[in-house]
TILUM-122753 format. One record per residue (C-alpha): x, z, y; residue number from 1. Coordinates in nm, 4 decimals, m for minus. Each point is the difference from the previous one (the first is absolute). Example, Ala and Ser with C-alpha at 12.3 -4.5 7.8 and 13.67 -1.06 7.14 Angstrom:
# residues 2
u=1.2300 | w=0.7800 | v=m0.4500 | k=1
u=0.1370 | w=m0.0660 | v=0.3440 | k=2
This chain:
# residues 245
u=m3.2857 | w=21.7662 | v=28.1563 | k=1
u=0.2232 | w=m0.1618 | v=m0.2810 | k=2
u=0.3558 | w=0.0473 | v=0.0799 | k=3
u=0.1906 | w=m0.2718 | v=m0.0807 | k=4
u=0.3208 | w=0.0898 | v=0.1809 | k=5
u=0.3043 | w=m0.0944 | v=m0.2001 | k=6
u=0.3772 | w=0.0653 | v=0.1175 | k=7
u=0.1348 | w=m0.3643 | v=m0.1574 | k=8
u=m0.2851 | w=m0.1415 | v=0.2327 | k=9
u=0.0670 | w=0.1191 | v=0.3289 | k=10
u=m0.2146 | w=m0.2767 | v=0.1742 | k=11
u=m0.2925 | w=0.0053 | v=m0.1718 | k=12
u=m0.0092 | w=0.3334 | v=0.0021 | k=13
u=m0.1160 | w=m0.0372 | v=0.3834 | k=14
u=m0.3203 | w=m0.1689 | v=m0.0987 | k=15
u=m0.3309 | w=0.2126 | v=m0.0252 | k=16
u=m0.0496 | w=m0.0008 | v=m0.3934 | k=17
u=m0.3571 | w=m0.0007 | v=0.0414 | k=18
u=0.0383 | w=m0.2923 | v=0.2251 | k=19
u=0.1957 | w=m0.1703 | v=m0.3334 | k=20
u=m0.2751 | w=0.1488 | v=m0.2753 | k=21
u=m0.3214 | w=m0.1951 | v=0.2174 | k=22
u=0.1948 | w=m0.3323 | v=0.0100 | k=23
u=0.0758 | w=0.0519 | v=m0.3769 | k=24
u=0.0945 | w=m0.3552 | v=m0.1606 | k=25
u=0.2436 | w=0.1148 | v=m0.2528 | k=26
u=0.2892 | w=0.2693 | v=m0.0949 | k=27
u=0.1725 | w=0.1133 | v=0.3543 | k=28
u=0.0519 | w=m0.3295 | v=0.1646 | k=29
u=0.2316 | w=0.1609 | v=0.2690 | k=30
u=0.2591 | w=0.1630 | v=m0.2397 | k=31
u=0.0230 | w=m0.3474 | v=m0.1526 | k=32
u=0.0666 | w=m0.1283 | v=0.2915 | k=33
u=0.2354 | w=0.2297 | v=0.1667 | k=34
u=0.2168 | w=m0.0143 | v=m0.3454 | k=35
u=m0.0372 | w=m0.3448 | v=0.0009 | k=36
u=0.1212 | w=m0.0553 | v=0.4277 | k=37
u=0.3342 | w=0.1756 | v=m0.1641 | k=38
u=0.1115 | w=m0.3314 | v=m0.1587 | k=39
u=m0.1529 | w=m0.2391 | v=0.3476 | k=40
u=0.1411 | w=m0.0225 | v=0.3414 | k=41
u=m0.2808 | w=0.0937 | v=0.1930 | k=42
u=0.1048 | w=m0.0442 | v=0.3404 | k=43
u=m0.2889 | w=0.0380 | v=0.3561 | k=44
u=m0.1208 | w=m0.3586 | v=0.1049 | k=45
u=0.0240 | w=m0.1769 | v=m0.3337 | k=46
u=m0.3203 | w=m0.1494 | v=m0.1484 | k=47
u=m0.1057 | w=0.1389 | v=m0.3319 | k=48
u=m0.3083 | w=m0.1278 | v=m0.1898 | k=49
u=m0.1639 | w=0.3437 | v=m0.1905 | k=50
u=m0.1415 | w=m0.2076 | v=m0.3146 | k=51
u=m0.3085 | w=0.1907 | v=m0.1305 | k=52
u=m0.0311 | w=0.2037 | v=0.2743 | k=53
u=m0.3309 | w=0.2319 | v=m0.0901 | k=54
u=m0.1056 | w=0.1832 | v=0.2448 | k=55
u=0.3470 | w=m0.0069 | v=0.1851 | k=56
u=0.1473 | w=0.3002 | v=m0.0671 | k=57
u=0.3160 | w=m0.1762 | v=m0.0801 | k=58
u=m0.0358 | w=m0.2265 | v=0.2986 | k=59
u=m0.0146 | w=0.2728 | v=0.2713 | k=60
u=0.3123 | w=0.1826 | v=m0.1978 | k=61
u=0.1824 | w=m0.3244 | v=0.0593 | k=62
u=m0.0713 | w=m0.0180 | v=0.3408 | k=63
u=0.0522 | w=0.3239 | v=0.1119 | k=64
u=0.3238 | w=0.1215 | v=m0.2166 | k=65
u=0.1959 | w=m0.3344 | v=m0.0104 | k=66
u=m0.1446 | w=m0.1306 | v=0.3363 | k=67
u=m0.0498 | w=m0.3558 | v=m0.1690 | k=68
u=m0.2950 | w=m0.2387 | v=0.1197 | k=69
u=m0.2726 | w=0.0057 | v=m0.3075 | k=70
u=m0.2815 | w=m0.2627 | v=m0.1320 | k=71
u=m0.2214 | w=0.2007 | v=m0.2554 | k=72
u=m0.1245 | w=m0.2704 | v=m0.2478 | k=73
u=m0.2258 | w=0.1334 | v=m0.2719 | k=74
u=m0.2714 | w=m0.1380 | v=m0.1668 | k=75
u=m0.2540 | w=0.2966 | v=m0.0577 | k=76
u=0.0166 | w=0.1991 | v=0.2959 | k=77
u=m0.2113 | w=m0.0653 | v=0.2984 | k=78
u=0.2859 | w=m0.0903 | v=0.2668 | k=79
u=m0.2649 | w=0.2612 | v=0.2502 | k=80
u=0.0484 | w=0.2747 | v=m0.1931 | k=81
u=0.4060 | w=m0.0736 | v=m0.0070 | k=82
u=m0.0240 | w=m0.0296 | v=0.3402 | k=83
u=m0.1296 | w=0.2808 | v=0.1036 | k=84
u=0.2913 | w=0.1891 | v=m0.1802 | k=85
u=0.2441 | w=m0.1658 | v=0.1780 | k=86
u=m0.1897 | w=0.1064 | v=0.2906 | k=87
u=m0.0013 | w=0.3316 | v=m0.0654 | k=88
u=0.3741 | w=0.0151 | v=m0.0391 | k=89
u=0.0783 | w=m0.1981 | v=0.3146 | k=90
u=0.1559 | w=m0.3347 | v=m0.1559 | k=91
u=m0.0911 | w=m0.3488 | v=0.0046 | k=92
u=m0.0358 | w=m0.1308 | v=m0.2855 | k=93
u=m0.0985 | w=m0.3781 | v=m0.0716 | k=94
u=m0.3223 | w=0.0679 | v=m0.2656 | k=95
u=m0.1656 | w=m0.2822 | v=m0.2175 | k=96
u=m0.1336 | w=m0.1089 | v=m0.3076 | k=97
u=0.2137 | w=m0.2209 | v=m0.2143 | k=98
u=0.0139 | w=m0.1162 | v=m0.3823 | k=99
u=0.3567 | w=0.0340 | v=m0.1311 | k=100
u=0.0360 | w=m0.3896 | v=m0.0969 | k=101
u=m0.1685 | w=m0.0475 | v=0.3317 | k=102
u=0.1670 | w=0.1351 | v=0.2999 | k=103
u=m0.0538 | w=m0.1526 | v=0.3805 | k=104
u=0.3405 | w=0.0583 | v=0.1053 | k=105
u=0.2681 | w=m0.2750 | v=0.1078 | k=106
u=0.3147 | w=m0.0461 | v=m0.2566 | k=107
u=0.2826 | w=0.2119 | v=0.0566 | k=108
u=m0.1989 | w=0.2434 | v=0.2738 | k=109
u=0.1015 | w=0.3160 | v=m0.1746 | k=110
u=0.3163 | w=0.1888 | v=0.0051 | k=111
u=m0.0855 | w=0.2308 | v=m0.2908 | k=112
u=m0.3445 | w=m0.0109 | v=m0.2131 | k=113
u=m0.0640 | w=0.3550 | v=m0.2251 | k=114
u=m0.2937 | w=0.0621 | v=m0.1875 | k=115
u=m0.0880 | w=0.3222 | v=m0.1495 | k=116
u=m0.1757 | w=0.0865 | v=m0.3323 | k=117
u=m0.1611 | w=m0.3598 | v=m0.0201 | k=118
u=0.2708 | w=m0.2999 | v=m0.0880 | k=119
u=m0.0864 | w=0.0522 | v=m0.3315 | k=120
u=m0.3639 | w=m0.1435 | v=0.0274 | k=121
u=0.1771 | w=m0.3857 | v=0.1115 | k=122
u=0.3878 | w=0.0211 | v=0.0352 | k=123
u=0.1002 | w=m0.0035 | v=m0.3836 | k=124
u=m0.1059 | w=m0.3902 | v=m0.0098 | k=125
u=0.2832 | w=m0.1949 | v=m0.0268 | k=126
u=m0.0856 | w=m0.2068 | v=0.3042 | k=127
u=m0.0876 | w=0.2948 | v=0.2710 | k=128
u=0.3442 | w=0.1043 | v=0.0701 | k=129
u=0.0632 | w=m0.3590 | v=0.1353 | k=130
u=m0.3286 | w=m0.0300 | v=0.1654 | k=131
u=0.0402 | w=0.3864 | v=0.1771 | k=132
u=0.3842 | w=m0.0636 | v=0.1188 | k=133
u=m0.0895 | w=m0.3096 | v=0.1680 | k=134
u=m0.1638 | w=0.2469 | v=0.2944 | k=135
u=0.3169 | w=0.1583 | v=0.0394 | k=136
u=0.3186 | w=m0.1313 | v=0.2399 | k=137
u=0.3203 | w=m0.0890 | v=m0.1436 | k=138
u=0.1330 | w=0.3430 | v=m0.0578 | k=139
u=m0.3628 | w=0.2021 | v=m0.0503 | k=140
u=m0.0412 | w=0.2753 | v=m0.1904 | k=141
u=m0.2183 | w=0.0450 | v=m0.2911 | k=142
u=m0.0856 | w=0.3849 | v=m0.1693 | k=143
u=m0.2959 | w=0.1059 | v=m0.1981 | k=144
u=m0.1125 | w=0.3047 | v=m0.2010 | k=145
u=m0.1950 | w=m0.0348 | v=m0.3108 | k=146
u=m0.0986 | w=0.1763 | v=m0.2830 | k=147
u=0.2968 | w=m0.0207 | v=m0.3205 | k=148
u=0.0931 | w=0.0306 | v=m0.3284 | k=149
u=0.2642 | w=0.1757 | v=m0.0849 | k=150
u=m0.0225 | w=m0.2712 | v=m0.3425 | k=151
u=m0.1519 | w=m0.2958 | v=0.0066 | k=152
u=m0.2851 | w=m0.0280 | v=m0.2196 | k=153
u=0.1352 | w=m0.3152 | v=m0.1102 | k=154
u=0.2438 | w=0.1925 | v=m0.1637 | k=155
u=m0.1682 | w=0.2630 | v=m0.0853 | k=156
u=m0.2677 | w=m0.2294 | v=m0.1858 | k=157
u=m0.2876 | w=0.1832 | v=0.1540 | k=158
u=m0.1467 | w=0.2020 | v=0.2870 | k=159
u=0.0214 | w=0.3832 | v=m0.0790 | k=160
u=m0.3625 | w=0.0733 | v=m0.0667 | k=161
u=m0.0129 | w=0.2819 | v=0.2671 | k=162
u=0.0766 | w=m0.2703 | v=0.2402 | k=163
u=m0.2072 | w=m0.2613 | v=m0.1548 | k=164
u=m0.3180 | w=0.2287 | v=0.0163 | k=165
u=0.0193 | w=m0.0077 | v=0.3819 | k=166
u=0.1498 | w=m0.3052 | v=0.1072 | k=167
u=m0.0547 | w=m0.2257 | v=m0.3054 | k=168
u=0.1682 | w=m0.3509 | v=m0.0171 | k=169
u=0.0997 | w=0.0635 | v=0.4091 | k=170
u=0.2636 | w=0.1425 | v=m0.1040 | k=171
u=0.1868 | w=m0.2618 | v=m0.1060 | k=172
u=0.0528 | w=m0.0699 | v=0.3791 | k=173
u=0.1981 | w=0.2780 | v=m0.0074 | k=174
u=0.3884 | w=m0.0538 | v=m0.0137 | k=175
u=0.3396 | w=0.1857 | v=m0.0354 | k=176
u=0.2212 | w=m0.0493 | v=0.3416 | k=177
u=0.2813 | w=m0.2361 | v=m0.2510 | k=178
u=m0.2906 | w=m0.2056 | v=m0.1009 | k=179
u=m0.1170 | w=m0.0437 | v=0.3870 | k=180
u=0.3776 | w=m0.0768 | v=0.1068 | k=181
u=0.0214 | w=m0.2458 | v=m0.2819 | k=182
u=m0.3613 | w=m0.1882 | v=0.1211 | k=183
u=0.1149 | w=m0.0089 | v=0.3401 | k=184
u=0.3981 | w=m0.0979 | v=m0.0449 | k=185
u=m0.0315 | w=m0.2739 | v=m0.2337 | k=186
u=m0.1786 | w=m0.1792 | v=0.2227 | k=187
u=0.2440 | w=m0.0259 | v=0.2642 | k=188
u=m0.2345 | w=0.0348 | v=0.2681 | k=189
u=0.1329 | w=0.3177 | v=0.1204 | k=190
u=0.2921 | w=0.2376 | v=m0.0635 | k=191
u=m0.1339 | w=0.3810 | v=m0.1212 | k=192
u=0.1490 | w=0.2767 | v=0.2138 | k=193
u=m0.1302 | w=0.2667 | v=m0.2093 | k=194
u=m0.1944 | w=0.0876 | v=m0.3334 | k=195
u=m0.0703 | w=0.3197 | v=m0.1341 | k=196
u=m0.2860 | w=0.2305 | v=m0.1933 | k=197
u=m0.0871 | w=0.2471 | v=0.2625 | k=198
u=0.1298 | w=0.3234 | v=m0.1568 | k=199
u=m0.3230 | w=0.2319 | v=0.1264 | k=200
u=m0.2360 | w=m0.2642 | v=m0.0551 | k=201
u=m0.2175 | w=0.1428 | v=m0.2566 | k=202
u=0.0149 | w=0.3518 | v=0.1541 | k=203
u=m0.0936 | w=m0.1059 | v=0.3485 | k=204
u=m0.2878 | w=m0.2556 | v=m0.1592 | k=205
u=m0.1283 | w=0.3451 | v=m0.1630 | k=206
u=0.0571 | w=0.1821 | v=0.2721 | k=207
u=m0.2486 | w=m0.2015 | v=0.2219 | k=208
u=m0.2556 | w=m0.0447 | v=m0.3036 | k=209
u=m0.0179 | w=0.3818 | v=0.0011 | k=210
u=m0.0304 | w=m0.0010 | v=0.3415 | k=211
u=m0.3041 | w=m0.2899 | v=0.0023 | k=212
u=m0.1882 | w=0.1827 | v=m0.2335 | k=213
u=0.0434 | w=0.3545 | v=0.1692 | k=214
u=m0.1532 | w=m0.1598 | v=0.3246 | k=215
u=m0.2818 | w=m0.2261 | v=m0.1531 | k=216
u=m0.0826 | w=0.2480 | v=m0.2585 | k=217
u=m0.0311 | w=m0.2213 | v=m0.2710 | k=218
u=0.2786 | w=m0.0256 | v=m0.3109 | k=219
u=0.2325 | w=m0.3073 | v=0.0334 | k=220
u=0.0302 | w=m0.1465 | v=m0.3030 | k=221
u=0.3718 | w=m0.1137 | v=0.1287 | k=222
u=0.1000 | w=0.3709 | v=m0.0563 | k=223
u=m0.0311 | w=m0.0130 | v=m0.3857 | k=224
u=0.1769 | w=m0.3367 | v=m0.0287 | k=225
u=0.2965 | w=0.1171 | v=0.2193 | k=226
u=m0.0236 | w=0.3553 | v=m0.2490 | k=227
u=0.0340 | w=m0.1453 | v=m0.2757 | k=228
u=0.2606 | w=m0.2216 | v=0.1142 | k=229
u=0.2339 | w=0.2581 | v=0.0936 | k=230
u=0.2194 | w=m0.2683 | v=0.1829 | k=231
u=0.0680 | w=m0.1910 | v=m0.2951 | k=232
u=m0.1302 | w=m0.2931 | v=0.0499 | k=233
u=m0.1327 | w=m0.0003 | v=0.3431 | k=234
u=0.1640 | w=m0.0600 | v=0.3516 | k=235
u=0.0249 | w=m0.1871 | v=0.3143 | k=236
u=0.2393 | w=m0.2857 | v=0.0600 | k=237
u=0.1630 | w=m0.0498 | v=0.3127 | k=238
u=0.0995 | w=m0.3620 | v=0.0619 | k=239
u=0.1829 | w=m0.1785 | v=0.3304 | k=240
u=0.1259 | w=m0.3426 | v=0.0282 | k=241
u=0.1564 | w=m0.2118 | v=0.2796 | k=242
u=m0.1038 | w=m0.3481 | v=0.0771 | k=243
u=0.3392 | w=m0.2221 | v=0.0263 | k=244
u=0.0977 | w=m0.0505 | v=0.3765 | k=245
């Protein structure tokens, strides 16, 4: 059993870790999240969307530590198999399958919409931010987690090649926190609470890529990207926002 107990985590460190290594969708998507309900106000009965849900680990983690009411919207996973997870921890959970420029929900439902390790795949379009905070209430909460620069390659003037041999041009989605403050204050849409590199982020993201390749027993070619990086380059940014009341 992979222990993946960490003191700055004390939440997550109550899930099963093998439990987190089957639903594997990316680097550990409950220490994102935990670090990233520091900057929300999380509070029981408010309704959250979980954008890019996966198998809804992060859904049940809502649900059960902040005692918010969750709708897991992801477009890959089987809403079934989330389901069942959110059986097996006792919490209802809303599951279904939704594109990100295509959600079913009514304007302004939400009191707070997070998404985890995947707002880089549609939210650096200019347009999404307006088209995402139009689900939220006057007031709502916005937060996301997703992989950072520490530079952006646009100023750098290229992708560091140990990056670029994994990722490829993919990376270009993938921002400093001052660059994701800037894209989402000049547009006046909302006002950004908070925006900041997470300071463990590459150690944690090779902390879990040791810890996926250790239980499928095959190498993850993560681990030499994140070696060779050293923390140099690579992070996560944590980003929240509040939609004007």
């Amino acid at each position: 059993m992979a222990d993946l107990t960490r003191a700055e985590y004390p939440r997550s460190s109550k899930y099963d870790a093998d439990w987190l290594l089957e639903n594997d969708m990316g680097p550990h998507p409950l220490w994102l999240l935990e670090d990233l309900a520091k900057d929300l106000d999380l509070r029981p009965g408010l309704r959250v969307l979980d954008l890019g849900s996966g198998k809804g680990a992060t859904s049940v983690f809502l649900a059960k530590e902040y005692g918010v009411q969750v709708w897991a919207a992801d477009l890959w996973t089987d809403p079934t198999e989330a389901t069942g997870n959110f059986a097996k921890h006792g919490v209802e959970v809303t599951a279904l399958k939704a594109e990100a420029h295509a959600l079913p929900f009514a304007r302004g439902f939400f009191d707070a919409i997070v998404c985890i390790d995947a707002y880089e795949y549609f939210g650096t379009a200019d347009s999404y931010l307006a088209y995402i905070t139009s689900f939220l209430k006057p007031g709502g909460q916005l937060g996301i987690a997703t992989p950072a620069m520490t530079r952006e390659i646009r100023d750098l003037g290229y992708i560091p090649e140990h990056i670029k041999q994994l990722v490829g041009w993919e990376a270009t989605a993938w921002h400093t926190a001052d660059w994701w403050r800037f894209h989402w204050e000049i547009t006046e849409l909302v006002e950004v609470t908070s925006a900041r590199l997470q300071e463990s982020g590459w150690h944690d993201w090779l902390t879990w890529a040791h810890a996926i390749s250790d239980r499928n027993g095959t190498h993850d070619p993560t681990i030499e990207m994140l070696e060779k990086d050293q923390g140099e380059y690579l992070s996560f940014a944590l980003v929240t926002a509040r939609k004007p009341s």
